[in-house]
C-alpha positions in Angstrom: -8.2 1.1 21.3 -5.9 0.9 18.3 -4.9 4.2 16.4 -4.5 2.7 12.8 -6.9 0.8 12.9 -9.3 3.5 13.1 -8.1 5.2 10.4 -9.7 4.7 7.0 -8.5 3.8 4.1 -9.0 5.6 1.2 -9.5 3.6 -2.6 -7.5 5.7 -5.1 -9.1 5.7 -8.4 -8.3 2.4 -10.4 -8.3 0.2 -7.5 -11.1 -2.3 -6.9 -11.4 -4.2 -3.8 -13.4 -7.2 -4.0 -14.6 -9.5 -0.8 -15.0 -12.8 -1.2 -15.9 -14.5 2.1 -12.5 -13.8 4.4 -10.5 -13.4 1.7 -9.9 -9.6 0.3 -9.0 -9.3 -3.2 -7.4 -5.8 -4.3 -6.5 -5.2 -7.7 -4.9 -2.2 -9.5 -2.8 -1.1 -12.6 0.2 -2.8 -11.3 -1.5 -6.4 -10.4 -3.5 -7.8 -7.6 -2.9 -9.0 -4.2 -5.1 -11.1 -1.3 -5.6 -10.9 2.4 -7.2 -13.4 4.5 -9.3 -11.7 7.1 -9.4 -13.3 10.6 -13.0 -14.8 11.7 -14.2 -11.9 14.2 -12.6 -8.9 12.0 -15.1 -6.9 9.6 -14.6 -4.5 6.6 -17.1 -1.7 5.9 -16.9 -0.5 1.9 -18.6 2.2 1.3 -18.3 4.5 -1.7 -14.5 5.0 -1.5 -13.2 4.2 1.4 -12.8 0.8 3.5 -12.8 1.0 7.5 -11.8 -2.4 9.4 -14.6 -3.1 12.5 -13.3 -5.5 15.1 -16.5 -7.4 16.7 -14.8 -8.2 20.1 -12.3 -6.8 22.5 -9.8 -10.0 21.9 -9.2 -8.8 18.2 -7.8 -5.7 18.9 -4.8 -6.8 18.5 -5.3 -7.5 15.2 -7.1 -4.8 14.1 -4.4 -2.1 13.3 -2.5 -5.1 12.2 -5.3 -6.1 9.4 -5.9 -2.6 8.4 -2.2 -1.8 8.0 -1.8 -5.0 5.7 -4.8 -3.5 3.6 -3.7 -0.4 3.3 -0.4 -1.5 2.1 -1.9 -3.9 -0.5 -4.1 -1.4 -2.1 -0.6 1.5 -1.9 1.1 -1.7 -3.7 -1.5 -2.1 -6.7 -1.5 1.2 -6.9 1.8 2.8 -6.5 3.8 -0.1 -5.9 7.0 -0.1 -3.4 10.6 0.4 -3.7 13.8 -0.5 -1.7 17.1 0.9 -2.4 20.6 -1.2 -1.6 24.1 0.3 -2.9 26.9 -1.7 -2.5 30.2 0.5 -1.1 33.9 -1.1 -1.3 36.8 -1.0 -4.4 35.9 -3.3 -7.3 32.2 -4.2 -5.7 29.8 -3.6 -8.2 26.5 -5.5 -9.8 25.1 -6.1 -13.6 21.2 -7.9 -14.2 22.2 -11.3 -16.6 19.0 -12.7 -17.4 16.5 -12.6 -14.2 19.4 -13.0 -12.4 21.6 -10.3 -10.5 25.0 -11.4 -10.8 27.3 -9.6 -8.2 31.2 -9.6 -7.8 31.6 -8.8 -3.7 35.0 -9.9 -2.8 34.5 -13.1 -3.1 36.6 -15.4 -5.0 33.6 -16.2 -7.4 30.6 -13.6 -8.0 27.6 -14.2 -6.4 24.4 -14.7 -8.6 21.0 -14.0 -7.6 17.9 -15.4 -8.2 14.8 -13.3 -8.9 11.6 -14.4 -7.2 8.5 -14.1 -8.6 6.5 -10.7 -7.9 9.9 -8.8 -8.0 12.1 -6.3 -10.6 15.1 -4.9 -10.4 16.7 -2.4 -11.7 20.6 -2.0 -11.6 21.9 1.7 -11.4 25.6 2.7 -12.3 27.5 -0.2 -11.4 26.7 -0.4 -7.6 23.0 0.6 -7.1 20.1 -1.8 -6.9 16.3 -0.6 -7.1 14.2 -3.7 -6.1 10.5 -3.2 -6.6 7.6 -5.2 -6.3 3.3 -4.6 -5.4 4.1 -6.8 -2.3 5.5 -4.9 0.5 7.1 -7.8 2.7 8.3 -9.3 -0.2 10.2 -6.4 -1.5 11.8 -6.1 2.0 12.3 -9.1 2.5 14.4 -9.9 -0.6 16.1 -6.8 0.3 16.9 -8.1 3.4 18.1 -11.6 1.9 20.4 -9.3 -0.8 22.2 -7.7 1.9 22.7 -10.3 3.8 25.3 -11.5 1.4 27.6 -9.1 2.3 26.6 -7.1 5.2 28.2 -3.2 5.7 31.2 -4.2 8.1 31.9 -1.5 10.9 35.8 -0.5 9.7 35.7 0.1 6.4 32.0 0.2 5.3 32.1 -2.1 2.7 29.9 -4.2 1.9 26.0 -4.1 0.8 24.0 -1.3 2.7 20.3 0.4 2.7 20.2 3.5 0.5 19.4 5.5 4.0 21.4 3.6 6.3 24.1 4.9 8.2 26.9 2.7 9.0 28.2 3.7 12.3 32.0 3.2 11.9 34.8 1.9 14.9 38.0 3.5 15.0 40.6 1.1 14.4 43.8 -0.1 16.3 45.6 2.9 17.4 49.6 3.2 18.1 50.2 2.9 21.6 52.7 5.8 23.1 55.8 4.8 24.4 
């Protein structure tokens, strides 16, 4: 029996959530996302709230899964999400040209950027990036693709790193005795 899904989800004011056959349409101040439901998995609206029924035992599975994607699309309409990089080494640092972020890493060039559709930055200092979106895998995702550019390296720590992550740092070569 699945915890989450259980759990329902509560419509904060603003939000609509329409169904139109299996697809879910939730739309809020900040824009509007979909969901395609699976064939044996239900949704119950009533008043404010949306529970997800699964008909059979084989759907289960899904059934936290559907009604954590739901939840997260009616959070992203209505409060949106936000992922924080900062970018740690001497002369790193990051400015927004256009919809473009164009980044100088290291690198014997500077690395540009391109924005996708659905996403805003938001460049902080020098050596901050705010990337938000409504979509939650989206907004991690092109996290995820940022960092990847120049990931935190174990010696120094420099490089392009979560806003919470911790690097865990090696100790480097040390002098033998003789």
């Amino acid at each position: 029996m699945s915890r989450i899904g259980k759990l329902a989800i509560n419509i904060p004011s603003g939000v609509k959530v329409f169904v139109e056959g299996r697809t879910v349409k939730v739309t809020g101040p900040k824009g509007e996302l979909s969901l395609r439901l699976r064939s044996d998995i239900e949704l119950d609206l009533s008043g404010d709230t949306i529970k997800v029924v699964s008909k059979n035992k084989q759907t289960t599975a899904y059934w936290g899964t559907t009604r954590a994607l739901l939840a997260n699309a009616v959070r992203g309409v209505s409060e949106g999400f936000e992922r924080g990089l900062e970018l740690v080494g001497v002369g790193y640092r990051v400015q927004k040209s256009g919809n473009n972020l164009s980044m100088t890493l290291g690198f014997s060039h500077p690395v540009e950027f391109a924005v996708p559709d659905g996403i805003d930055f938001e460049v902080v200092e020098n050596n901050i990036i705010k990337v938000r979106g409504i979509d939650r895998q989206l907004v991690g995702q092109t996290a995820a693709k940022i960092r990847k550019i120049r990931k935190p390296e174990p010696y120094l720590g420099k490089g392009i790193k979560y806003d919470n992550e911790v690097i865990r740092r090696k100790a480097g070569k040390s002098v033998a005795s003789a």
